[in-house]
N, C-alpha and C positions, 0 to 999 in steps of 0.2 A: 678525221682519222680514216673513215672506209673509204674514203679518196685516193687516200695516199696507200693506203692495202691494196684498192686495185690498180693502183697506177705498177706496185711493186710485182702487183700478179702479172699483169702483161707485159713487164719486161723480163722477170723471170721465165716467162711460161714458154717450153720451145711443142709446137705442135709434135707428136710421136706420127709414125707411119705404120700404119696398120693397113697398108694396100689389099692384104690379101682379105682380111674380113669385112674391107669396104667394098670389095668385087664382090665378095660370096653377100653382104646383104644390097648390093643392088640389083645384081642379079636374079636373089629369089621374092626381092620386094616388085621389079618388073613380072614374075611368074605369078606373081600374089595378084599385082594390080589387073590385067588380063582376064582374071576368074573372075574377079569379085564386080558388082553393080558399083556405080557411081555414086552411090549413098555409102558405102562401106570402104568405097575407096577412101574417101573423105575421112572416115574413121580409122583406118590405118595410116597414113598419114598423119594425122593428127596425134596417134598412137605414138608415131616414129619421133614427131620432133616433140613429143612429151620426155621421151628416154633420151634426147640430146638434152633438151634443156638439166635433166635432171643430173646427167654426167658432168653438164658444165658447170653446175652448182655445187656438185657435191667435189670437184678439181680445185675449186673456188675455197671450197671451207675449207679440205686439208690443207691447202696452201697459206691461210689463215692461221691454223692450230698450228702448225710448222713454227711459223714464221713468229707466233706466242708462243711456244716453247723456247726457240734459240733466245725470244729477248729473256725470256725467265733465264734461263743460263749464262746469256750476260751480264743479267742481274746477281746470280750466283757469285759469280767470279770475280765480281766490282766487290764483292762483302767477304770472299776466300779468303781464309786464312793461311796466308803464306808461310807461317814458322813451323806449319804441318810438314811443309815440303823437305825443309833442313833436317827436321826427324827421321823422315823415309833418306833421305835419302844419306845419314851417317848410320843406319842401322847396323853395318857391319861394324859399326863400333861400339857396339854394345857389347860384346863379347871380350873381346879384345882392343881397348886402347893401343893403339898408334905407338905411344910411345914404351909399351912393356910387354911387347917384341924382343927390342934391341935390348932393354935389361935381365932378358930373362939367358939371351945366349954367350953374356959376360960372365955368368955365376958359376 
């Protein structure tokens, strides 16, 4: 089954563009790498792609919980009871039966 979950996530998943907050963090991750020693560099970077893997993960599980809720909801609606719907939807004739209308404007 997590096969076919991820097989479903990466056909659904369409990449978003977020160009402008990927310029503004390479941007000031180039400002960042400049300042810092080669030992820290290492550390922010590692830093970085610790917050990608985390966002990939966490894209991953809602797509997961989603995709378990819609089957619970289609499990719902395989067990719905449908003679709820015939209720709503004659309610206007709870008041007034169809046919005593037309007997009430003979008298």
């Amino acid at each position: 089954m997590p096969k076919r979950l991820d097989d479903l996530y990466h056909s659904f998943f369409r990449q978003q563009d977020f160009n402008e907050l990927k310029l503004s963090v390479e941007e000031n991750r180039k400002i960042l790498i400049d300042r810092l020693s080669k030992e820290d560099r290492k550390t922010v970077l590692r830093i970085i792609d610790a917050l990608g893997m985390i966002c990939n993960y966490q894209s991953k599980a809602s797509f997961i919980q989603g995709f378990g809720l819609g089957m619970e909801l289609t499990t719902e609606l395989k067990n719905y009871d449908h003679s709820i719907e015939e209720v709503l939807n004659d309610c206007g004739q709870f008041f007034m039966p169809k046919g005593e209308a037309d007997n009430e404007k003979e008298s």
